[in-house]
C-alpha positions as MATLAB code, in Angstrom:
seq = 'XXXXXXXXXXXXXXXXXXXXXXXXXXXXXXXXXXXXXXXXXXXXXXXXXXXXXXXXXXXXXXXXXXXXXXXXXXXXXXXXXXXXXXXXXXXXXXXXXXXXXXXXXXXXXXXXXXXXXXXXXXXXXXXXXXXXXXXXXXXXXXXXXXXXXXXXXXXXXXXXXXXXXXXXXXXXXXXXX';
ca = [
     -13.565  -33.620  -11.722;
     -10.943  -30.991  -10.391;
     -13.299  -29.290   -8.180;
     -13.733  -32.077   -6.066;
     -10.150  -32.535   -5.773;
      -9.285  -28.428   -5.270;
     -12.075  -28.699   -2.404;
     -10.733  -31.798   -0.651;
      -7.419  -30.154   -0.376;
      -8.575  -26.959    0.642;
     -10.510  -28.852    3.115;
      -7.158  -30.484    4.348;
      -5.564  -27.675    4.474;
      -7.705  -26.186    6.680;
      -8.106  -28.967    8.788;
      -3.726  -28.979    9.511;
      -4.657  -25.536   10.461;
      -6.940  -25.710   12.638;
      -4.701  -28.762   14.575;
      -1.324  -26.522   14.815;
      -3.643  -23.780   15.999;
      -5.311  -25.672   18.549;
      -3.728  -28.753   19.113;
      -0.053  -28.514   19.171;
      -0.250  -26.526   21.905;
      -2.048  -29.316   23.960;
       0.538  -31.802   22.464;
       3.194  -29.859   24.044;
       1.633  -29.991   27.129;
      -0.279  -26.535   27.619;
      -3.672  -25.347   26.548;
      -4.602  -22.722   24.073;
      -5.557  -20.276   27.110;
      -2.239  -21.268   28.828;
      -0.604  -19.715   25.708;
      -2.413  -17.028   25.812;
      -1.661  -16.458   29.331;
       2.214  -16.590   28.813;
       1.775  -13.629   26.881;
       3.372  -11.596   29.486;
       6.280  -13.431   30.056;
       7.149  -13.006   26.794;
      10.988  -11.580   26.131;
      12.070   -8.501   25.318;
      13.624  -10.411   21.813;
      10.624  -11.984   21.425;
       8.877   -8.749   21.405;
      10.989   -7.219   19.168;
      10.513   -9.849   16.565;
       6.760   -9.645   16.609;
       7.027   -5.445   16.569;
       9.526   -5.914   13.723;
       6.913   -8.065   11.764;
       4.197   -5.073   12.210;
       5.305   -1.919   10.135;
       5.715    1.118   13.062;
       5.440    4.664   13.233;
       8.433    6.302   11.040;
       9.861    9.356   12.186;
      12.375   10.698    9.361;
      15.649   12.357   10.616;
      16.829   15.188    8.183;
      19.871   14.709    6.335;
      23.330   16.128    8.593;
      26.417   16.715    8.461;
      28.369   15.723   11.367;
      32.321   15.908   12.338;
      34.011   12.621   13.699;
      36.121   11.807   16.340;
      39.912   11.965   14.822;
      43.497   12.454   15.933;
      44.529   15.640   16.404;
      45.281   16.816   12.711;
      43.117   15.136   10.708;
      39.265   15.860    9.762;
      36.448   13.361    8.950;
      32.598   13.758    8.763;
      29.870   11.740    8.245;
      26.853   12.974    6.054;
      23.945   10.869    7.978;
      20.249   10.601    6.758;
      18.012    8.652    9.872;
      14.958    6.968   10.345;
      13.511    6.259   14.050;
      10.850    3.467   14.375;
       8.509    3.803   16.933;
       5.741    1.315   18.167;
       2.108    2.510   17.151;
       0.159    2.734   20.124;
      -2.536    0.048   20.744;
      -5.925    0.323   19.086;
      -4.206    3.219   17.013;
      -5.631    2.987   13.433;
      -2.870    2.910   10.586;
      -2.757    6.824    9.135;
      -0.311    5.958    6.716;
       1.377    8.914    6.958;
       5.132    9.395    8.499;
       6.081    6.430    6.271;
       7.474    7.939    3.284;
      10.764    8.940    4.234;
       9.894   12.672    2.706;
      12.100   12.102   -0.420;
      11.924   14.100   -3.521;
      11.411   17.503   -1.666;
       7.615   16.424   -0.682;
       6.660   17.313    2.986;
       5.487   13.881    4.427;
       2.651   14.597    6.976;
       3.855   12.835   10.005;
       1.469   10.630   11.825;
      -0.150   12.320   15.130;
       1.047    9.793   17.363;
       4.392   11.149   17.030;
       3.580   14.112   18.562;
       5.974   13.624   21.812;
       8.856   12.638   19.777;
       8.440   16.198   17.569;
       8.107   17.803   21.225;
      11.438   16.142   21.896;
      13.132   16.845   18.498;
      15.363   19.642   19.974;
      16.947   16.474   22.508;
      16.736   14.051   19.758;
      18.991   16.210   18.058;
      21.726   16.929   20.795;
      21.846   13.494   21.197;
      22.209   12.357   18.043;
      24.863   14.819   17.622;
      26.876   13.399   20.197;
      26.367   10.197   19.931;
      27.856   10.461   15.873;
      30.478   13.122   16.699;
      32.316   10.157   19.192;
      32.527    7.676   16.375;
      35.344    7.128   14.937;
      35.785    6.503   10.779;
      36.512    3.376   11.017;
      32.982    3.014   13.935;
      31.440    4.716   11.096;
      32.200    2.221    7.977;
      32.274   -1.293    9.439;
      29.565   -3.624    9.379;
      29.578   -3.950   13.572;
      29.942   -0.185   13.885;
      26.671    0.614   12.244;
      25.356   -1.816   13.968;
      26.861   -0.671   17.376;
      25.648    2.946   16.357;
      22.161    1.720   15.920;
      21.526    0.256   18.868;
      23.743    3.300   21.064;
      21.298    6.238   19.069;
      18.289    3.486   20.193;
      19.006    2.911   23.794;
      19.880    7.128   24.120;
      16.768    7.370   22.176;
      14.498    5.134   24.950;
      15.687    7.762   27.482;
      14.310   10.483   25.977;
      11.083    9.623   24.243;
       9.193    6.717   26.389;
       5.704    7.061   24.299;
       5.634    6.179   21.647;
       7.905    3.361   22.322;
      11.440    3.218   20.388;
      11.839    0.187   17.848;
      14.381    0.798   15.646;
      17.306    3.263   13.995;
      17.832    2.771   10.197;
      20.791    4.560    8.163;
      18.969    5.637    4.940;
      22.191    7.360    4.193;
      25.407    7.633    4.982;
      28.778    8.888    3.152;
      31.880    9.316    5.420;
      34.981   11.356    4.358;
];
C-alpha cells in the first residue's frame, strides 16, 4: 500500500517540475528559448551569484607580513593569509587541485589553468603590497573595511590577470597589531 502512494507523489513532484521549468516562463509572458536567449543580458550581479554557486579555481596567497598606514610615531602590521578565486574556464574539467588552501606544510598542486596568474605572481604581489600597506588599523579590523579591502585587492586584481577571470578575495587569516 505505500508504494503506490511514494510513486504518486514522486510522480507529482515531478510533474511541478517539469511546469516551473517549462511553464512559468510562458506564464510570465516569454518562452523557454526567450530565456535562454536573455542569457546575455544577464548582469554583472547576476553573474556573480551563479559563479559564486559553482566552486572556482583557488589560488592560495602565502601568509605576509605587512606594515600599515599610521601617524607618524606609531607602528602597526597586519599578518594576512589570502585566497584569490578565479573562474574555471569553460569546458575545463574539475582537477581538484588548487583547492586545499596548502595547510599543514603540504604543497597543494595548483590547477593548470592558473598558469597566467603564477606568471603574474611577481605583480600580484606588488599590488597586494600596496594595496594593504595604505590601510589603516582601524580599515583593517572593521567589518566594512575587510569588505572594502576585498573588493579594492579584486578590482586591482582584474587589471592584472584577465584569464582566468577574477571572482573573489577571501581573508583566511588575519591578525593586526
Amino acid at each position: 500500500m505505500r508504494k503506490p502512494v511514494i510513486l504518486a507523489a514522486v510522480a507529482a513532484l515531478a510533474l511541478l517540475a517539469v511546469g516551473y521549468v517549462f511553464l512559468l516562463p510562458m506564464i510570465k509572458g516569454k518562452s523557454a528559448e526567450a530565456v535562454e536567449d536573455d542569457e546575455p543580458a544577464v548582469t554583472a550581479a547576476r553573474k556573480k551569484a551563479r559563479r559564486a554557486s559553482e566552486p572556482g579555481l583557488i589560488y592560495p596567497v602565502p601568509e605576509r607580513v605587512v606594515n600599515l598606514a599610521a601617524p607618524p610615531g606609531q607602528r602597526h602590521y597586519a599578518r594576512i593569509e589570502l585566497a584569490l578565486e578565479f573562474a574555471p574556464p569553460k569546458g575545463a574539467k574539475k582537477h581538484g587541485a588548487g583547492q586545499g588552501g596548502g595547510h599543514g606544510g603540504q604543497e597543494v598542486a595548483l590547477d593548470p589553468a592558473l598558469a597566467p596568474v603564477v606568471a603574474r605572481k611577481a605583480q600580484i604581489d606588488d599590488m597586494l603590497l600596496r594595496v594593504i600597506s595604505a590601510k589603516t588599523v582601524d580599515q583593517m579590523t572593521s567589518p566594512d573595511g575587510k569588505e572594502a579591502l576585498k573588493q579594492e585587492i579584486l578590482a586591482a586584481l582584474e587589471e592584472i590577470v584577465h584569464e582566468p577571470s577574477p571572482v573573489g578575495v577571501y581573508i583566511v587569516r588575519l591578525v593586526v597589531q
